[in-house]
C-alpha positions in Angstrom: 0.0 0.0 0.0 2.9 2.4 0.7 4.7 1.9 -2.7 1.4 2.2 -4.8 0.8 5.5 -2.7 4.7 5.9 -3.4 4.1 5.8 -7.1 0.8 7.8 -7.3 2.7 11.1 -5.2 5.2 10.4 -7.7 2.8 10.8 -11.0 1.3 14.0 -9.6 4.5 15.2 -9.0 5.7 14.0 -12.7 2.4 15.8 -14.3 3.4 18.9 -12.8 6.3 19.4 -14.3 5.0 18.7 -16.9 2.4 21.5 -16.5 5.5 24.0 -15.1 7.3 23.6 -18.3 4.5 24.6 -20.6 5.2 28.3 -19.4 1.0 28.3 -18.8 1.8 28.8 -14.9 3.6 31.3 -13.2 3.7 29.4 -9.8 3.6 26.6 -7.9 -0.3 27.3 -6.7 -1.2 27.9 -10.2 0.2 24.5 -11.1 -1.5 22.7 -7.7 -4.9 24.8 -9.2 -4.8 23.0 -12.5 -4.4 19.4 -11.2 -7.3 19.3 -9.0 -9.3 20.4 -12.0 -7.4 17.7 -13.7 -8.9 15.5 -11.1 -5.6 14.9 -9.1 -7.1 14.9 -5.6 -3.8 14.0 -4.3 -2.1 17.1 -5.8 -1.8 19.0 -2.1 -0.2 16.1 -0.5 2.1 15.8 -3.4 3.4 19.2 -3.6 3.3 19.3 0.1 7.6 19.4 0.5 9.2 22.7 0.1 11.6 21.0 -2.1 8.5 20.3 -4.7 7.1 23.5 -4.6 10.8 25.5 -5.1 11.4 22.8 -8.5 7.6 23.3 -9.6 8.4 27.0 -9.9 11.9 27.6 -10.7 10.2 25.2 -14.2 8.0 27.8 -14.3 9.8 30.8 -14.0 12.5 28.9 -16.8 9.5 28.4 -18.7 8.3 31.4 -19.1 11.5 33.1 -20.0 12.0 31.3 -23.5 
């Protein structure tokens, strides 16, 4: 039960990069916003860490510079 809970943090986390790099999102919030409309109701959880949140929007930030 731990790994498969593991593995779904770990696919939220994946699909917000995802959404980061896009450039659509200026933030970390923004990018939490759009997976729970997505239907990620894990997304909080996920991006809980500080270390999350700094990545998610330092890929934003890089993003939306190109």
């Amino acid at each position: 039960m731990i790994h498969g809970d593991d593995r779904s943090l770990q696919a939220v986390r994946a699909r917000a990069y995802m959404l980061a790099e896009t450039g659509r999102f200026g933030n970390s919030n923004a990018v939490q916003q759009a997976l729970i409309a997505e239907g990620w109701s894990n997304a909080g959880r996920a991006l809980d860490s500080d270390y999350a949140r700094k990545a998610i929007g330092e890929r934003c930030r890089a993003a939306q510079a190109h």
